[in-house]
KELOSE-788324 format. One record per residue (C-alpha): residue number from 1; residue in one letter; x, y, z. Coordinates in Angstrom, 3 decimals, padded with zeros to 6 digits. Layout:
% residues N
nr = NUM rest = A c1 = X c2 = Y c3 = Z
...
This chain:
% residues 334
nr = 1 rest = X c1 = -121.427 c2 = 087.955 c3 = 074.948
nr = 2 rest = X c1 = -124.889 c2 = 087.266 c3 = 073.548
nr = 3 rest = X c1 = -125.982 c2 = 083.826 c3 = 072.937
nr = 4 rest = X c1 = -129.345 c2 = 084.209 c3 = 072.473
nr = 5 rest = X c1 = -132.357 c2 = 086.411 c3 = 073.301
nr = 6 rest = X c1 = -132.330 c2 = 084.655 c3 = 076.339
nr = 7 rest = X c1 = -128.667 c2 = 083.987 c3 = 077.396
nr = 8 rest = X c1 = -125.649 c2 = 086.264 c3 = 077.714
nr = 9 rest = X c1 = -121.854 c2 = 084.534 c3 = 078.474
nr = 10 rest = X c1 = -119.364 c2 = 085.923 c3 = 080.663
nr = 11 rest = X c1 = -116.192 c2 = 084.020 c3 = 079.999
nr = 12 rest = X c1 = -113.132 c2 = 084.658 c3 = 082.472
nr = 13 rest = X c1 = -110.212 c2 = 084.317 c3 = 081.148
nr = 14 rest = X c1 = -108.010 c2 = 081.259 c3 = 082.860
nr = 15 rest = X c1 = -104.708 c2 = 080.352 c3 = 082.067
nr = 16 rest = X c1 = -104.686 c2 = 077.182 c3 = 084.300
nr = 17 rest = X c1 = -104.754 c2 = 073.552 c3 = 081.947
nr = 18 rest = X c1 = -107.287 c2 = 072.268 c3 = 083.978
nr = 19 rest = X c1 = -109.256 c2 = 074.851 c3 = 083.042
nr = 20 rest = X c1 = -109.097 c2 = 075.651 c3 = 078.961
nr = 21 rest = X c1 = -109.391 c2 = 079.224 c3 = 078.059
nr = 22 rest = X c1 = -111.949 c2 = 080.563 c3 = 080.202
nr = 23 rest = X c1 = -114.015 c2 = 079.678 c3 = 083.125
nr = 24 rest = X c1 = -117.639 c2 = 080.969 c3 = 082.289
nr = 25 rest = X c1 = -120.430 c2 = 082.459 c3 = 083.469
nr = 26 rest = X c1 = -124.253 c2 = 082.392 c3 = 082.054
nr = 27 rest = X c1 = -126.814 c2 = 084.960 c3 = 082.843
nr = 28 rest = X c1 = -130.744 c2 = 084.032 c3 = 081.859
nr = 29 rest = X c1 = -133.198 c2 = 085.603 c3 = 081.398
nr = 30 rest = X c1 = -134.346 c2 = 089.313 c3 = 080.271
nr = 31 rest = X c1 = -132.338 c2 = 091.539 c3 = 080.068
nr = 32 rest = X c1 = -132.927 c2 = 094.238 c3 = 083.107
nr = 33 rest = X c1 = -134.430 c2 = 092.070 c3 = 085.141
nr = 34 rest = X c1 = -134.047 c2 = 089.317 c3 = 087.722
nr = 35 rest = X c1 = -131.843 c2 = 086.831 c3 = 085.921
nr = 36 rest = X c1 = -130.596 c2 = 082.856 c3 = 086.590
nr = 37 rest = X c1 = -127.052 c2 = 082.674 c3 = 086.558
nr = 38 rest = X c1 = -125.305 c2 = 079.498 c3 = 086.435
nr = 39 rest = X c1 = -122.212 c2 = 079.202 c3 = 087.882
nr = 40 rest = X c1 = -120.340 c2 = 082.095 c3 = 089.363
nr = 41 rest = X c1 = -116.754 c2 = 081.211 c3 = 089.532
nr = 42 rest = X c1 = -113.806 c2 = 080.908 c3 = 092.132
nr = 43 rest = X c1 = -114.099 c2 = 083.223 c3 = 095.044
nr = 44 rest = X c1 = -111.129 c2 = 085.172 c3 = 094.101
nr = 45 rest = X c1 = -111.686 c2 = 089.112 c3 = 092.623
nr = 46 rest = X c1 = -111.606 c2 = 088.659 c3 = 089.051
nr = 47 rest = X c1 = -114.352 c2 = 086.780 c3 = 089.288
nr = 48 rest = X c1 = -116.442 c2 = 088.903 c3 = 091.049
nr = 49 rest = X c1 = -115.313 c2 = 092.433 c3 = 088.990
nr = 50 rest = X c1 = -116.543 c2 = 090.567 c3 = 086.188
nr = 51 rest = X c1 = -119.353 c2 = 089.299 c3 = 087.006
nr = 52 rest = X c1 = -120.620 c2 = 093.116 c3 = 089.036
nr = 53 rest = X c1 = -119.380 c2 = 094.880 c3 = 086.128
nr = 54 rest = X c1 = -121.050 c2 = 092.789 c3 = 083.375
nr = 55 rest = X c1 = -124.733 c2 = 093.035 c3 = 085.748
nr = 56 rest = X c1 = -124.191 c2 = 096.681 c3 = 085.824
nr = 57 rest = X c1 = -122.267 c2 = 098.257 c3 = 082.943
nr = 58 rest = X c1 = -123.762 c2 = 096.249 c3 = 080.326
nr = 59 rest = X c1 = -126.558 c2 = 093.537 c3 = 081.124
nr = 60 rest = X c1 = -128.345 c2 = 096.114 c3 = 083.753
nr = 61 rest = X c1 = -129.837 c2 = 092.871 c3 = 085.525
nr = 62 rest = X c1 = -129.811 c2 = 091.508 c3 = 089.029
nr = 63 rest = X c1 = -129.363 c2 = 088.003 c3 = 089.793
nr = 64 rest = X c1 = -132.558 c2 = 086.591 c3 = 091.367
nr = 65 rest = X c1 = -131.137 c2 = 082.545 c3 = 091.351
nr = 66 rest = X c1 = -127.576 c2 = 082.045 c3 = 091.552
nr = 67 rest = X c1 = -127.394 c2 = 078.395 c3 = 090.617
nr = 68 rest = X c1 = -124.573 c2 = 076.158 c3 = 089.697
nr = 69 rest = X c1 = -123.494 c2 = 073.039 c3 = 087.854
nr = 70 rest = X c1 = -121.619 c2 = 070.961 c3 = 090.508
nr = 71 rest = X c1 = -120.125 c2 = 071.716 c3 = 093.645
nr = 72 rest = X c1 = -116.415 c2 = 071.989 c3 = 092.386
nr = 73 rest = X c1 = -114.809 c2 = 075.324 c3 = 093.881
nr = 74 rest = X c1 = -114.377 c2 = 077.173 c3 = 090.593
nr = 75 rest = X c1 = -117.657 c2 = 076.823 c3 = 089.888
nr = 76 rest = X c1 = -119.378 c2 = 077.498 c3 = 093.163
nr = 77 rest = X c1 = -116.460 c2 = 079.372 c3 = 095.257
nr = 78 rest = X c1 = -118.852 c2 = 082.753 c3 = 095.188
nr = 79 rest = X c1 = -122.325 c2 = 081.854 c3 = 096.526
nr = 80 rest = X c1 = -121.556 c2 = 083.246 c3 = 099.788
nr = 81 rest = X c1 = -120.695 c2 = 086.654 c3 = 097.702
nr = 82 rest = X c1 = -123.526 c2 = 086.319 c3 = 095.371
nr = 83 rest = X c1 = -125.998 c2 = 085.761 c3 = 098.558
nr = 84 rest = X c1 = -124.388 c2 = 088.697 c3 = 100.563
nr = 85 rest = X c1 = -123.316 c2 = 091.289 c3 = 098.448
nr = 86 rest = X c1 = -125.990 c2 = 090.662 c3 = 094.767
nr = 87 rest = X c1 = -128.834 c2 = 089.445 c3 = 097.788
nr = 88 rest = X c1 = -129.618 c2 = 086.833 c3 = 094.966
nr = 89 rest = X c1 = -131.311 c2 = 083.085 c3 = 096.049
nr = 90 rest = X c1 = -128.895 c2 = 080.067 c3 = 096.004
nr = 91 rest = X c1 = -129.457 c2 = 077.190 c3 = 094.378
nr = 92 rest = X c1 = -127.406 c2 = 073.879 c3 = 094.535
nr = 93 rest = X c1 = -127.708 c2 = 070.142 c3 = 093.724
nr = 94 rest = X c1 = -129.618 c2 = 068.436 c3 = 096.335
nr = 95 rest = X c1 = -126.848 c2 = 065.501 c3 = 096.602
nr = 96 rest = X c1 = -124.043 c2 = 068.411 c3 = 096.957
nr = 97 rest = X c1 = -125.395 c2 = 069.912 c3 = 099.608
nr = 98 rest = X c1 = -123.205 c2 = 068.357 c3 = 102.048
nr = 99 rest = X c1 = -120.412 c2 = 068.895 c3 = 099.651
nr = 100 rest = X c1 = -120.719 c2 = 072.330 c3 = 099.553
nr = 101 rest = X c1 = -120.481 c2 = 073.464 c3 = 103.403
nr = 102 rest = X c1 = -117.569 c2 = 075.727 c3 = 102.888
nr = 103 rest = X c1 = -119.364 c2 = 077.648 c3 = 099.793
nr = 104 rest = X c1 = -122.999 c2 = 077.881 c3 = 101.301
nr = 105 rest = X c1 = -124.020 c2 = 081.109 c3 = 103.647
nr = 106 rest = X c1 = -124.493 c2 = 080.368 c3 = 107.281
nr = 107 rest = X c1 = -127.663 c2 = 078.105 c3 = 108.225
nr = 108 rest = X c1 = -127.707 c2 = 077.632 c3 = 104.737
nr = 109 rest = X c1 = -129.414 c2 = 080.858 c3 = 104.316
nr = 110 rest = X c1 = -131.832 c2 = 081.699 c3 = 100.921
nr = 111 rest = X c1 = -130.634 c2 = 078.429 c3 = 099.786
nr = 112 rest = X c1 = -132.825 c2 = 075.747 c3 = 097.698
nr = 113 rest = X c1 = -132.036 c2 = 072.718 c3 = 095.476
nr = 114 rest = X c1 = -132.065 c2 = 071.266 c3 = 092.704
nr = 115 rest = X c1 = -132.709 c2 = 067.787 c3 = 091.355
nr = 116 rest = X c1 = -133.230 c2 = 066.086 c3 = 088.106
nr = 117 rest = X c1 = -136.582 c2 = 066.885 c3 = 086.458
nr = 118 rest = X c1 = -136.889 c2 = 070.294 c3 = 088.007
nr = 119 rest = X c1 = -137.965 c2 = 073.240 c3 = 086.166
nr = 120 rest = X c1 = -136.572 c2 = 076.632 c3 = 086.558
nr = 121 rest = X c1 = -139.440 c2 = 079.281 c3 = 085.364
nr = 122 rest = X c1 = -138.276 c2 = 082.689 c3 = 084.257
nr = 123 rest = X c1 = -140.650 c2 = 085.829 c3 = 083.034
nr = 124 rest = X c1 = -141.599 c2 = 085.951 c3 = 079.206
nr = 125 rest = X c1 = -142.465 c2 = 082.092 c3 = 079.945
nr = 126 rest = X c1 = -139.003 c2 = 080.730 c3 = 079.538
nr = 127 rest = X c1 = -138.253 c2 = 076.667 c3 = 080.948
nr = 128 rest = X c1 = -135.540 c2 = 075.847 c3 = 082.309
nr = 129 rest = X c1 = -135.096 c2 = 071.914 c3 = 082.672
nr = 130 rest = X c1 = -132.739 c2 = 070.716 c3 = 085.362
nr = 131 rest = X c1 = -130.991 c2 = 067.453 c3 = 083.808
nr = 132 rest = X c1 = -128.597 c2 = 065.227 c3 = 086.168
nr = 133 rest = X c1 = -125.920 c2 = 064.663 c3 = 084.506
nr = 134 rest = X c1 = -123.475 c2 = 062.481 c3 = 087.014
nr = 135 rest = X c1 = -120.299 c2 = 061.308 c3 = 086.243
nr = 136 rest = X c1 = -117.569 c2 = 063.950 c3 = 085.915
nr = 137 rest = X c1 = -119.091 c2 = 064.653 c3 = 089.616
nr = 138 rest = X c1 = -121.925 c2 = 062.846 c3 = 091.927
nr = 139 rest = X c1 = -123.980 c2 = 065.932 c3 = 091.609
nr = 140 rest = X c1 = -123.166 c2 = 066.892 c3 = 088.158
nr = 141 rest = X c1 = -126.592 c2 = 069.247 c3 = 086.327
nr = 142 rest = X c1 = -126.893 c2 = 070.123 c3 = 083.239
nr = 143 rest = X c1 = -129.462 c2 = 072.789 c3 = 081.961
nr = 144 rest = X c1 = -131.852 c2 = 073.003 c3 = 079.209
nr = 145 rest = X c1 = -133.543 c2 = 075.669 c3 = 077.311
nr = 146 rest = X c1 = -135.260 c2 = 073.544 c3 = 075.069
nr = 147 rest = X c1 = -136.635 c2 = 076.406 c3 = 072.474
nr = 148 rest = X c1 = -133.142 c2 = 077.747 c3 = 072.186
nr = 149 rest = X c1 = -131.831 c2 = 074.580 c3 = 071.929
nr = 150 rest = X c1 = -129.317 c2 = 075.481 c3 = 074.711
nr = 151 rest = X c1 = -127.743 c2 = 073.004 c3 = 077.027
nr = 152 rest = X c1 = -125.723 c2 = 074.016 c3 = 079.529
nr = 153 rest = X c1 = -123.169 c2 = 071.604 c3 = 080.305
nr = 154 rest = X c1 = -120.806 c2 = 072.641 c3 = 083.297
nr = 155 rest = X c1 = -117.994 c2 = 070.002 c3 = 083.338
nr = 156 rest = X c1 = -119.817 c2 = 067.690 c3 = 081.876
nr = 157 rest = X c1 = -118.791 c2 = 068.968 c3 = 078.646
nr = 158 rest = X c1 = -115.582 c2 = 070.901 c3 = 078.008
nr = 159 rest = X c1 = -115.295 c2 = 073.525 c3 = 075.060
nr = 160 rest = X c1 = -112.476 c2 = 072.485 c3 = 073.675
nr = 161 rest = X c1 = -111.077 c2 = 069.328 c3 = 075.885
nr = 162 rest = X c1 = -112.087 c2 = 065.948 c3 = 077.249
nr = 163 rest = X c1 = -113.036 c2 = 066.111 c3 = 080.628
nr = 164 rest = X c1 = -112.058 c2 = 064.452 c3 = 084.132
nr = 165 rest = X c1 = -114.214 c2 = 061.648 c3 = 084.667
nr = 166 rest = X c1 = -115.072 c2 = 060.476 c3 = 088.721
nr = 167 rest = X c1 = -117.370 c2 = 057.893 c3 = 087.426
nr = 168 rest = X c1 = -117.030 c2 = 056.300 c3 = 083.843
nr = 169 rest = X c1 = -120.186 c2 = 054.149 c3 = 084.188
nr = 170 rest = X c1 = -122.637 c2 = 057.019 c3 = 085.491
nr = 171 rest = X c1 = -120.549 c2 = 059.193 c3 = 082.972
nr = 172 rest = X c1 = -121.893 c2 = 057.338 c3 = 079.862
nr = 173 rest = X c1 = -124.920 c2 = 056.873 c3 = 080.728
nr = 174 rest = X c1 = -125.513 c2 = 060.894 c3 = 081.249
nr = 175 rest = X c1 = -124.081 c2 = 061.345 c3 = 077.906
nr = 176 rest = X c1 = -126.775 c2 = 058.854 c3 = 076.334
nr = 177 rest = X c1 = -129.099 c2 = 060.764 c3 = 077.900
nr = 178 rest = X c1 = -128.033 c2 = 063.827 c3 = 076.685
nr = 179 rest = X c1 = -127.944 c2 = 063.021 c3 = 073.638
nr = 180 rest = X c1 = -131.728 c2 = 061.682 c3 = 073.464
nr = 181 rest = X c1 = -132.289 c2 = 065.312 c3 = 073.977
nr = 182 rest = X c1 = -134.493 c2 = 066.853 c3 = 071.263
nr = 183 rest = X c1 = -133.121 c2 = 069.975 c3 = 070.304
nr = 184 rest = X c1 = -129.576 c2 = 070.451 c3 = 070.863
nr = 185 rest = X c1 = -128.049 c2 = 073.190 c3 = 068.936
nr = 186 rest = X c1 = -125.883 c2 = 075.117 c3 = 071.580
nr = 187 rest = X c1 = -123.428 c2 = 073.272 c3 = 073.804
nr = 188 rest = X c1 = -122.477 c2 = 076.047 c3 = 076.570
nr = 189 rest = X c1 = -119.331 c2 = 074.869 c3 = 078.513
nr = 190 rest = X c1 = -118.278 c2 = 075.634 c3 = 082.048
nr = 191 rest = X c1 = -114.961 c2 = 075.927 c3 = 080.537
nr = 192 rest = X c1 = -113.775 c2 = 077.190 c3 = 076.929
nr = 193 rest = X c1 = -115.453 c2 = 078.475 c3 = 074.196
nr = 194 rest = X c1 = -119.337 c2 = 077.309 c3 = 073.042
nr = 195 rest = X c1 = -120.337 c2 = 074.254 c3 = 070.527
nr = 196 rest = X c1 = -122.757 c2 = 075.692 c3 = 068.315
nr = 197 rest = X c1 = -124.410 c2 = 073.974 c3 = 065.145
nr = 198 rest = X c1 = -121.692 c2 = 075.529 c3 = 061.829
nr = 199 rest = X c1 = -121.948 c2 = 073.782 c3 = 058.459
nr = 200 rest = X c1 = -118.606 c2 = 072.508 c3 = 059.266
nr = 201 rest = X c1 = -119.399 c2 = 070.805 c3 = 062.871
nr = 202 rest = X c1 = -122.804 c2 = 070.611 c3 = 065.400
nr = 203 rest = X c1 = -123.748 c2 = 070.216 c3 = 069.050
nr = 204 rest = X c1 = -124.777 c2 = 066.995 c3 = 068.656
nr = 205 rest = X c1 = -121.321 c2 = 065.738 c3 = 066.692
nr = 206 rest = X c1 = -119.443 c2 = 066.644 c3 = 070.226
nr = 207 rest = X c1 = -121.622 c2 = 064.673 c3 = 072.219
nr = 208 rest = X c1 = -120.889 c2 = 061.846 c3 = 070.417
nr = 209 rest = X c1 = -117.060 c2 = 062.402 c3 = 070.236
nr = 210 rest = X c1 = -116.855 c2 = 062.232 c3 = 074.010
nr = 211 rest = X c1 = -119.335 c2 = 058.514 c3 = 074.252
nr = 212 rest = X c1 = -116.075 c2 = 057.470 c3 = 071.405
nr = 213 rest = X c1 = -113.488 c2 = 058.926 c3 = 073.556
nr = 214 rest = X c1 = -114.626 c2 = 056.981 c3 = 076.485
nr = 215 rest = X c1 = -114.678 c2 = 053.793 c3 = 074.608
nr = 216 rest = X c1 = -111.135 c2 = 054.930 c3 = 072.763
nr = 217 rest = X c1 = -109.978 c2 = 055.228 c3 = 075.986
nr = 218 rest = X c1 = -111.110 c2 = 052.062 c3 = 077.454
nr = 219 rest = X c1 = -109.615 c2 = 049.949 c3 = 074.557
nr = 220 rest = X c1 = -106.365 c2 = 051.519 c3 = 074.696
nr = 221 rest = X c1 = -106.629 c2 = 050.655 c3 = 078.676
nr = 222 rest = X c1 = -107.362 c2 = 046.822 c3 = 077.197
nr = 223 rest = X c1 = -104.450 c2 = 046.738 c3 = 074.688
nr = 224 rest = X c1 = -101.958 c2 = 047.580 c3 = 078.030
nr = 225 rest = X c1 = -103.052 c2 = 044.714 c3 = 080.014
nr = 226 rest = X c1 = -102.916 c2 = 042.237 c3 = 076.722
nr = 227 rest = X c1 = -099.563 c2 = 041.333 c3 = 077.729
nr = 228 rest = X c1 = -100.629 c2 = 039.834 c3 = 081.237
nr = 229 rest = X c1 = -098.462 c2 = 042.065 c3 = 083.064
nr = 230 rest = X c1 = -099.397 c2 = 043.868 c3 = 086.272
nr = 231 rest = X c1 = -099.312 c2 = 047.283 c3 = 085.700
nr = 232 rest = X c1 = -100.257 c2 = 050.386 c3 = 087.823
nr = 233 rest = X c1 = -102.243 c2 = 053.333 c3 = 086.598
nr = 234 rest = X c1 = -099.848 c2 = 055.512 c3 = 086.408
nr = 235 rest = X c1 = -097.734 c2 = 053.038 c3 = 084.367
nr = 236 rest = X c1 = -101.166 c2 = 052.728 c3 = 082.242
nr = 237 rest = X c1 = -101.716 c2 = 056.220 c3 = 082.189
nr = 238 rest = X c1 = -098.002 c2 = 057.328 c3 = 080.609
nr = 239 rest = X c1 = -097.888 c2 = 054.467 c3 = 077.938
nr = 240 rest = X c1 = -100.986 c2 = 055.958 c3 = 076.483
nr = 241 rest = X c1 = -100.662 c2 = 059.517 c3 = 076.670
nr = 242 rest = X c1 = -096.869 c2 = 059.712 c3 = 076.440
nr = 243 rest = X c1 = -095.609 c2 = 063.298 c3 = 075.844
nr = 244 rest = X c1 = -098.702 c2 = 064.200 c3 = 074.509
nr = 245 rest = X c1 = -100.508 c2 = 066.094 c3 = 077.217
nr = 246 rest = X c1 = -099.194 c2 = 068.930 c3 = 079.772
nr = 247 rest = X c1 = -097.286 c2 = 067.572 c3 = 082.679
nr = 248 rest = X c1 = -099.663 c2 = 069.654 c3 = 085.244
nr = 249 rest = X c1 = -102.302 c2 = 067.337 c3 = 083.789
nr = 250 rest = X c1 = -101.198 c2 = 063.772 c3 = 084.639
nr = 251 rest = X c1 = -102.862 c2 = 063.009 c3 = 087.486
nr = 252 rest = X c1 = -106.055 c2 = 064.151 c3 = 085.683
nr = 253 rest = X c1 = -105.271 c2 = 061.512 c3 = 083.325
nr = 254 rest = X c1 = -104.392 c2 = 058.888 c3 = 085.731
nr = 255 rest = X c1 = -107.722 c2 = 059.804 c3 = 087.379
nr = 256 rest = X c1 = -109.465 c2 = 058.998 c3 = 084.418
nr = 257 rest = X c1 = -107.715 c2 = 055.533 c3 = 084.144
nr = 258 rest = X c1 = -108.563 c2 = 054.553 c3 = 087.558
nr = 259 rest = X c1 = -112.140 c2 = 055.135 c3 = 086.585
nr = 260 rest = X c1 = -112.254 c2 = 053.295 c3 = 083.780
nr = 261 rest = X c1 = -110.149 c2 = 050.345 c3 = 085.808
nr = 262 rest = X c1 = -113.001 c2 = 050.627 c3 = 088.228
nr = 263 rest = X c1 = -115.367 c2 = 050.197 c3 = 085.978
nr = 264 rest = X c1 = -113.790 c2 = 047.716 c3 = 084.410
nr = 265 rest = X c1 = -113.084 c2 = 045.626 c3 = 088.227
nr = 266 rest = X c1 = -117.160 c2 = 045.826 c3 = 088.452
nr = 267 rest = X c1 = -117.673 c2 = 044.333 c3 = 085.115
nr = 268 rest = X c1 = -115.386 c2 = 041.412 c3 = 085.773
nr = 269 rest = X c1 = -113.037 c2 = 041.875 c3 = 083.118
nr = 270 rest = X c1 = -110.244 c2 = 043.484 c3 = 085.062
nr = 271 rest = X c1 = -108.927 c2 = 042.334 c3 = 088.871
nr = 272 rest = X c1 = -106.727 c2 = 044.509 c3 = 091.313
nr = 273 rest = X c1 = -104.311 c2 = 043.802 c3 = 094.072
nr = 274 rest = X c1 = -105.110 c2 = 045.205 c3 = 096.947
nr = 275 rest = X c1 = -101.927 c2 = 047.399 c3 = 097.270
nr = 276 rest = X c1 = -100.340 c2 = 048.864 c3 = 100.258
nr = 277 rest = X c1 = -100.895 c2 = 052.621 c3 = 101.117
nr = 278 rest = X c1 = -098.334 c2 = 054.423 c3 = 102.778
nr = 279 rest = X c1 = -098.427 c2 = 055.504 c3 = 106.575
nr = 280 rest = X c1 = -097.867 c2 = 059.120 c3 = 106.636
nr = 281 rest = X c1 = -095.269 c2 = 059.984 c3 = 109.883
nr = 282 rest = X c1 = -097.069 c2 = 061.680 c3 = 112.526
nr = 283 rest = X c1 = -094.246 c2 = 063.877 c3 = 112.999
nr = 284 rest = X c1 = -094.484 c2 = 065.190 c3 = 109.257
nr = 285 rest = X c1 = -098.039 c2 = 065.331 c3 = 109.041
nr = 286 rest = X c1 = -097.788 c2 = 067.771 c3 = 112.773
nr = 287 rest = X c1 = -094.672 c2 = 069.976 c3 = 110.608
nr = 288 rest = X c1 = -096.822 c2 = 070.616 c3 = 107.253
nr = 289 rest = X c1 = -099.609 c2 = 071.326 c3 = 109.376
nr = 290 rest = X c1 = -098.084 c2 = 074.084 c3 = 111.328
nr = 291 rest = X c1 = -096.038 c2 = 075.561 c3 = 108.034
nr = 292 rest = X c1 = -099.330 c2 = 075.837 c3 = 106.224
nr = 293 rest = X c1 = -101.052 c2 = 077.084 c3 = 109.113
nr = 294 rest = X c1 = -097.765 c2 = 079.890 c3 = 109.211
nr = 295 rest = X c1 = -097.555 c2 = 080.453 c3 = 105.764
nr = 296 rest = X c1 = -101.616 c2 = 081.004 c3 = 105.999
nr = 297 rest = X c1 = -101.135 c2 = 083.598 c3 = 108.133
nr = 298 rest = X c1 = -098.429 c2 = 085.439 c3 = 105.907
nr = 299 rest = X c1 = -100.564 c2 = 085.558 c3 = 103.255
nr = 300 rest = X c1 = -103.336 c2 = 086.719 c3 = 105.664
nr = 301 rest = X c1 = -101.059 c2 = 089.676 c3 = 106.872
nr = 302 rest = X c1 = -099.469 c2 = 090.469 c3 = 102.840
nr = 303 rest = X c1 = -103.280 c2 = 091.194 c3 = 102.355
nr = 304 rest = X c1 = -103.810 c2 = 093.372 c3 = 105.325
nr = 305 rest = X c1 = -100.444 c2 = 095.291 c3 = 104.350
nr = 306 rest = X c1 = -101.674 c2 = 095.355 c3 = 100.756
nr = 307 rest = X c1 = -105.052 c2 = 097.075 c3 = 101.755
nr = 308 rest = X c1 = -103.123 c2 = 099.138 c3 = 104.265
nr = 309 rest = X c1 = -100.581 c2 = 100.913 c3 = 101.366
nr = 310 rest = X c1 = -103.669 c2 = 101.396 c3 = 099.035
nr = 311 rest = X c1 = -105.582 c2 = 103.280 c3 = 101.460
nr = 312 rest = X c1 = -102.230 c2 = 105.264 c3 = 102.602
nr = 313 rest = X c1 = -102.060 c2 = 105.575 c3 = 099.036
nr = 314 rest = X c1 = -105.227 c2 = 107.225 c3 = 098.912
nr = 315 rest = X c1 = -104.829 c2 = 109.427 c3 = 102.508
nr = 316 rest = X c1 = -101.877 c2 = 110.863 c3 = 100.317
nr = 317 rest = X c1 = -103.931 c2 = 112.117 c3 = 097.294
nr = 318 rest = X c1 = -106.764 c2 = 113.656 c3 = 099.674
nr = 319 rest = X c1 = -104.601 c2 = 115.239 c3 = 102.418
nr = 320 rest = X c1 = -101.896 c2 = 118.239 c3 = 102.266
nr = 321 rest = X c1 = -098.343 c2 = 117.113 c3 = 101.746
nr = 322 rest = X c1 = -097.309 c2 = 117.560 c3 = 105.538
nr = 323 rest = X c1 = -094.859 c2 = 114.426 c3 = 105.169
nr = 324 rest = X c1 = -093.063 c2 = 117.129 c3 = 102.725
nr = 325 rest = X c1 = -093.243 c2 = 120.525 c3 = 103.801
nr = 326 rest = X c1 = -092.762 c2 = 121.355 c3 = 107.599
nr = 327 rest = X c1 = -093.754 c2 = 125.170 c3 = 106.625
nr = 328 rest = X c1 = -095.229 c2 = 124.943 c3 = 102.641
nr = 329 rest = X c1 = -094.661 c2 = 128.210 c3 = 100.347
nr = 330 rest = X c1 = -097.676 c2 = 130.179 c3 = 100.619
nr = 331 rest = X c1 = -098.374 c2 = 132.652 c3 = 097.468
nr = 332 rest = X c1 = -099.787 c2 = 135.933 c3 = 096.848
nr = 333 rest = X c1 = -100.164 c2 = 139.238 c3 = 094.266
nr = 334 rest = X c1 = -096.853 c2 = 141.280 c3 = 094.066
């Protein structure tokens, strides 16, 4: 999908609540030539068909910087493909790169980072400003193209949802800064559909909903601790949602309380009891290790059985039918 001169969209479509809609990829740059992508997706197939396919059937580009918003597996699950199979450069936030040991290549291989105030230089003369952006993760980035008025917003910013917040504090404080930003036209999402200036809503209108959210959000935490009563999060978290949001999303929710009660604890307005955290049993722990370690290795083997019938599959079409005919007819002129 073309954005701009500059920037193409690949949205996957998801059908998980955590992620809205899609789960998307950017491509930057011209078109038929070493590109910037940002973000490349989970490291499961569909992802990768679609992001091949769109490089070769229709942008006719190669990646020459795979970089990526955050370190959160659906967003950075394929660098090891990108580096191995598309040969493109990694890049990654320099606070995530310990977070990201499991993603990187070995030796961390045509890897480089990124950090707030970088600039990412493409041909034709396009910027690219790398923006920090913390809060929904430690290593949150955002990207700029400031002539296209383009900011890329990974988690940060959702295309149709609030997000999950780690951080409220360092949260706000990136949207502030965001939204001191000097031409913001274009909000591209690492998840749903893009923000764009209409005459009916603009970029800039969405920042601002989330900073009110936030605040929303943080009242209505208030207003359940008016009463004096101890309360958990949880507790918190289902007298002000209620039956409004998907059950698979609650402890998304109740993440975001916690991090506005911990911002709250640091501001002195709100105290905690310590609690008491369970002791898992040795015993159990030992049993769920060994079933997932077992079921692991089922899954392992249903894909080695899976590629094994495809490619029997295939012997079939390309041999003779001996399985069938111990002596075949043979044919000839009367």
């Amino acid at each position: 999908m073309k954005i701009s001169d500059h920037v193409r969209m690949v949205p996957v479509p998801e059908d998980q609540p955590m992620r809205p809609t899609s789960t998307n990829i950017y491509i930057i740059g011209q078109r038929g030539g070493q590109t910037l992508t940002i973000d490349s997706g989970e490291a499961i197939d569909k992802f990768r068909w679609m992001l091949r396919g769109y490089l070769a059937a229709i942008d006719y580009s190669e990646i020459g910087v795979a970089a990526i918003t955050h370190h959160h597996f659906d967003h950075s699950g394929n660098l090891k493909h990108v580096r191995e199979h598309l040969k493109a450069e990694i890049a990654v936030p320099e606070n995530g790169l310990k977070l990201l040991k499991r993603q990187l290549p070995k030796n961390n291989e045509g890897v480089k980072t990124f950090t707030d105030g970088d600039e990412i230089n493409l041909d034709g003369g396009l910027r690219v400003q790398v923006i920090g952006s913390p809060g929904h993760s430690v290593d949150s980035l955002c990207y700029y193209i400031e002539e296209d008025g383009i900011l890329f917003t990974g988690d940060t910013i959702l295309g149709n949802t609030t997000t999950v917040v780690g951080d409220v504090n360092s949260y706000m404080a990136s949207l502030r800064r965001l939204l001191e930003l000097p031409n913001i036209r274009i909000l591209l999402p690492g998840h749903g559909p893009m923000i764009r200036d209409t005459d009916e809503a603009n970029a800039r209108d969405r920042l601002e909903m989330y900073v009110n959210h936030r605040q929303m959000r943080e009242d209505q935490i208030l207003e359940q601790l008016q009463d004096g009563d101890p309360k958990t999060s949880w507790q918190i978290m289902e007298n002000i949602y209620g039956d409004s949001i998907d059950k698979r999303l609650r402890r998304a929710a109740d993440g975001n309380v916690q991090a506005h009660l911990k911002s709250l604890q640091k501001s002195g307005v709100v105290k905690a009891s310590r609690g008491v955290k369970k002791r898992p049993n040795p015993a159990t722990v030992a049993k769920n290790k060994a079933k997932d370690k077992a079921n692991q290795k089922i899954i392992r083997q249903g894909k080695k059985l899976e590629k094994q019938a495809m490619n029997n599959a295939l012997m079939q079409q390309e041999n003779p039918p001996t399985d069938t005919w111990k002596t075949p007819p043979t044919y000839q002129l009367r």
